[in-house]
Structure formats: structure tokens, C-alpha cells
N, C-alpha and C positions, 0 to 999 in steps of 0.2 A: 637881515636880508633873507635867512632861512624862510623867515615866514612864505614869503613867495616866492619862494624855490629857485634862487637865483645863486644859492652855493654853489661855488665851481668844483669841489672835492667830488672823486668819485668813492662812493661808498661799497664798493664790491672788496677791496681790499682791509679795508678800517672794518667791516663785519665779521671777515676773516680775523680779523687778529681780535677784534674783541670777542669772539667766541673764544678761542684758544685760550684767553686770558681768563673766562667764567670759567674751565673746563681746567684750572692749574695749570695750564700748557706754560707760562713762562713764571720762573723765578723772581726773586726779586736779585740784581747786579750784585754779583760776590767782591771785592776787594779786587782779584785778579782780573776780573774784567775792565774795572775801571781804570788798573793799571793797564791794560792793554791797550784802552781808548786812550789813554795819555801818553802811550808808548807809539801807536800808529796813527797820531789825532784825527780820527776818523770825525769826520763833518756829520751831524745830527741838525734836524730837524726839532726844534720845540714845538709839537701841541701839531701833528698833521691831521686831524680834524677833534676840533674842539680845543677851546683856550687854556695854552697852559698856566695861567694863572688859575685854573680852580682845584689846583697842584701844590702844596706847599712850595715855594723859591727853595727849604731847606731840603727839599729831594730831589730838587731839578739840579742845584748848587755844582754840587760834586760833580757828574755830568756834565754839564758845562765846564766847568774845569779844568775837566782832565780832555774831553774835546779840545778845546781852542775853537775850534770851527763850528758854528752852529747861526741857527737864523732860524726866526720866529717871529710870531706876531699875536697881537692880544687884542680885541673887539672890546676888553674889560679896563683901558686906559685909564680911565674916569674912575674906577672905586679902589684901582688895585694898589697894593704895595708901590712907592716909587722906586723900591728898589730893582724892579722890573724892567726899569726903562735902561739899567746898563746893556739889557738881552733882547729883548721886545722891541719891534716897530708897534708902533698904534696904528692897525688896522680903520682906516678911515673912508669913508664914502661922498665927501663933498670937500671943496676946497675950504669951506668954512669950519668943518670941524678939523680941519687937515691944521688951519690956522689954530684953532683953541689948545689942539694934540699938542704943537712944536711950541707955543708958550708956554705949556706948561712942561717942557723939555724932553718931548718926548719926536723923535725920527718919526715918519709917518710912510704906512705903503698905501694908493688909493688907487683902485680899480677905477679906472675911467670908458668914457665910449672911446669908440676905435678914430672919432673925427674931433675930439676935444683935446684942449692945446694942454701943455703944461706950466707950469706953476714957475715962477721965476726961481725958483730953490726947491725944480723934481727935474730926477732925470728919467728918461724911460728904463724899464729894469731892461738888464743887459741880453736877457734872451728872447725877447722881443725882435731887438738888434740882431741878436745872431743866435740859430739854432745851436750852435755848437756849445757855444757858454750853459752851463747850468746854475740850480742853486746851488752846490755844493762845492763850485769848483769859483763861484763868481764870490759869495759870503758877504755881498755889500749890505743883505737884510739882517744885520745882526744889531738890533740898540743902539744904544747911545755912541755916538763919535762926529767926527767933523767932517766925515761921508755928507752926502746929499738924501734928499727924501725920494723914495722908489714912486714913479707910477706904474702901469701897467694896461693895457688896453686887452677889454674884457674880452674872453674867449673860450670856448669849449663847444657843448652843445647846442646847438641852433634855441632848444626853446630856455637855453639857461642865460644865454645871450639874450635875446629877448624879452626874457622876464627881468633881468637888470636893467635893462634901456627903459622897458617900462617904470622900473620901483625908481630909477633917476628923476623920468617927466615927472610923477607924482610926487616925488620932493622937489622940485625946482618951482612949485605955483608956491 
């Protein structure tokens, strides 16, 4: 969906930190940090913009780990490790790939329009429902379990709304 520009990520923070990162600004996780995230399991994000599947699982591993709390999603369902699917939702875009995702055992999150029903086995994600819930406090988007599959009703920018509603019509002929 990047093609036409219907990513909901804002990019003003993800260019800040990827410069810092060209420029040595962060390390690589020492021993005692990763103790610390085990120690106060602080809730992580996998991959906030771009799929962490293009990540070794054996660097993400650890991390997750010693987390406990984390939530993610992968666009890369189809080629990636299945071992992925304990941590990853499969980013999905139509009920039908939504259906191929979860036969091949995979949780699915699918951005929907804001007037389309859901799926006999999707709930809506919970901050939809209620401003107050977040990701990190709600952790339903974490992989594989006997959780339900997230939808979401598409939102941000007027023209990034729009460009999704449109790249919908244009898959739906």
C-alpha cells in the first residue's frame, strides 16, 4: 500500500531516529539493559515502521523475551520464517487474504473502511472502542494464541484515508 501512499506511520519521528542510528547515536543492547527490560517488562513495539521480519528473529529473540509485552505485525507472512507467527500478526488488507493468513496459522490485523462490518472471528482493536486503551497497555496484537483477529477502521490524514478507500475500490473489481 506504500505505493500509494496510504501508510498511516508518521515519518517525522522514524527519520529522526534513523539518522541518529547512520550517525552511531545508539548502541547495540548491552546484557544489563536487556536485564532491565526483563526486570521492568517494559512493552516494545516490533518493526514501528518497516517489517521486522527483514531482522534476523535471532536479534529480535532476546528482546522479546526478556519484554514479555510486545506487538507487531509483518506485510512478509507469505515468505517469512514460520517461526514468526508466535510474535507477528499478518498484516492484511482484504478478508480474503485475511482467510489464507489464519489457514496458514497465522493472527491477522486488517485495516478496514470506517462503514465495513467485521469478520465472524475479528474484533475491532480496542482503541477504536476506547481512547483510553493503548497498544501497550491493551497487547492483544502479539502472534499467535487463542485471542481473536484485530480489525481497525482506517484513520489519520484526510488524503491517507482517501488513498486507502481508493487502493480498496481498486481491489475489490
Amino acid at each position: 500500500m506504500s505505493e500509494i501512499g496510504s501508510c498511516y506511520v508518521n515519518l517525522l519521528g522514524v527519520n529522526r531516529v534513523y539518522r541518529k542510528y547512520q550517525y552511531g547515536g545508539y548502541s547495540k543492547l548491552s546484557n544489563n539493559e536487556i536485564e532491565v527490560l526483563r526486570r521492568y517488562r517494559y512493552p516494545i513495539r516490533l518493526g514501528s515502521y518497516g517489517d521486522p521480519t527483514a531482522t534476523p528473529l535471532k536479534v529480535w529473540e532476546p528482546i522479546i523475551l526478556a519484554s514479555g509485552k510486545y506487538t507487531g505485525y509483518t506485510h512478509n507472512w507469505r515468505r517469512t520464517n514460520s517461526l514468526w507467527k508466535q510474535y507477528l500478526m499478518a498484516s492484511v488488507h482484504s478478508i480474503s487474504e485475511a482467510q489464507e493468513a489464519q489457514n496458514l496459522g497465522w493472527r491477522t490485523f486488517r485495516i478496514i473502511a470506517p462503514d465495513a462490518p467485521l469478520s465472524d472471528n475479528e474484533i475491532l482493536c480496542r482503541h477504536t472502542e476506547d481512547e483510553r486503551i493503548d497498544c501497550s497497555s491493551c497487547l492483544l496484537c502479539h502472534g499467535s494464541s487463542s485471542k481473536p483477529n484485530i480489525a481497525d477502521k482506517v484513520h489519520g490524514l484526510n488524503w491517507k484515508v482517501s488513498n486507502f478507500l481508493k487502493y480498496l475500490k481498486s481491489t475489490s473489481n
